[in-house]
C-alpha positions as CSV (number, residue, x, y, z in Angstrom):
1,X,11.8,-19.3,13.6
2,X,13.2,-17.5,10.2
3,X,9.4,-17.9,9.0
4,X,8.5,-15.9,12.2
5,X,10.9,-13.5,11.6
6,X,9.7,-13.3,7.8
7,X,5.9,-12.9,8.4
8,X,6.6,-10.4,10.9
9,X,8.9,-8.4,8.9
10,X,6.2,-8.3,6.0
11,X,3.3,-7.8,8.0
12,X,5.3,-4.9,9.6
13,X,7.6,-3.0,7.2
14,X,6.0,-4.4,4.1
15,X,2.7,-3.8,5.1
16,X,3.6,-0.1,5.9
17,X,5.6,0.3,2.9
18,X,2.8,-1.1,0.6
19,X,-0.4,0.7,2.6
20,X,1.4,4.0,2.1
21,X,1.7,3.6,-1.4
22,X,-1.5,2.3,-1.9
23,X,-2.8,5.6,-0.5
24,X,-0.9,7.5,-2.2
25,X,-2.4,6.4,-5.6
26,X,-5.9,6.6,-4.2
27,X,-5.1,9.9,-3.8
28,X,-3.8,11.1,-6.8
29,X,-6.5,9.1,-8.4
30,X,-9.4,10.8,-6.1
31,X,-7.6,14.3,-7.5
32,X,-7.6,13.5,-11.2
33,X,-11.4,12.6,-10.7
34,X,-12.4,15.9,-9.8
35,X,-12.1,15.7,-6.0
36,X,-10.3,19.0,-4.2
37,X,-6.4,17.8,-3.2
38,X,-7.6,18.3,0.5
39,X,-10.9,16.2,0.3
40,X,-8.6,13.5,-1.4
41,X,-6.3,13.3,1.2
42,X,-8.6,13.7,4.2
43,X,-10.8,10.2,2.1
44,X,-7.6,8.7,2.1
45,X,-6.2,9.4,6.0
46,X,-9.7,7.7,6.7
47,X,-9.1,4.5,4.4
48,X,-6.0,4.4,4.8
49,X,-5.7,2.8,8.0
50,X,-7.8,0.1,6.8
51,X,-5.6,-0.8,3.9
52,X,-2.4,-1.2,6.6
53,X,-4.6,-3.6,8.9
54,X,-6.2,-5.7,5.5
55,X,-2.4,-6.1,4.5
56,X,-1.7,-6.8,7.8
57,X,-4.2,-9.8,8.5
58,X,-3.0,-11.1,5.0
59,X,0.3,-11.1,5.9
60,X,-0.4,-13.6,9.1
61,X,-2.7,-15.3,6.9
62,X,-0.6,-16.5,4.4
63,X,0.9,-19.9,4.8
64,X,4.2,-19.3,2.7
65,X,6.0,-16.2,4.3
66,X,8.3,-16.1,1.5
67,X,5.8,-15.9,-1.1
68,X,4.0,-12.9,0.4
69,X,7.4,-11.2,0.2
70,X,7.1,-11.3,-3.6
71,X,3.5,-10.3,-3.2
72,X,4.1,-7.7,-1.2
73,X,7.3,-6.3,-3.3
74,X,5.3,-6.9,-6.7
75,X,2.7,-4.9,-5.3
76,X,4.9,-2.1,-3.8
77,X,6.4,-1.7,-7.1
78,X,3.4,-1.8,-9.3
79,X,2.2,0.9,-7.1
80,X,5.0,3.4,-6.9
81,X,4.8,3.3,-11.1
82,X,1.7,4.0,-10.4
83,X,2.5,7.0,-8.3
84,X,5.4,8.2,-10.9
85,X,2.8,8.0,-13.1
86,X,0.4,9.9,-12.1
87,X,2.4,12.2,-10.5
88,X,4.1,13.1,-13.8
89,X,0.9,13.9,-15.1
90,X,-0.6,16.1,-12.9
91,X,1.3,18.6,-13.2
């Protein structure tokens, strides 16, 4: 039952956490290419709901809950440096 409780909780609010960061960066990368700020965010609305369902099916995928966790958090973090980053920079 916790490992219900687990994968559901990562495939929910990690998922969501980690999908709106990963657009995030896709944007500001699509802006330091060249592309307008509005045509990078309107690319990324459209891809970004496939990110949320990719991480999603991995999350119920995954045979270790608890090691998706760290995935999941390594991968949230690694992305809002990312963002910091490149944020930073743009300006």
């Amino acid at each position: 039952m916790a490992s219900l409780v687990l994968r559901v909780l990562a495939g929910t609010l990690g998922a969501f956490a980690t999908g709106a960061l990963a657009t995030t960066v896709l944007s500001l990368i699509l802006a330091r290419l060249g592309v307008s700020r509005a045509d990078a965010v309107t690319i990324t609305l459209m891809v970004g709901p496939a990110i949320l369902a990719l991480i999603c099916l991995a999350a119920f995928h995954s045979r270790d809950p608890a090691r998706l966790s760290g995935w999941l958090a390594a991968a949230a973090a690694a992305l809002a440096i990312t963002c910091a980053l490149l944020r930073s920079s743009l300006s």
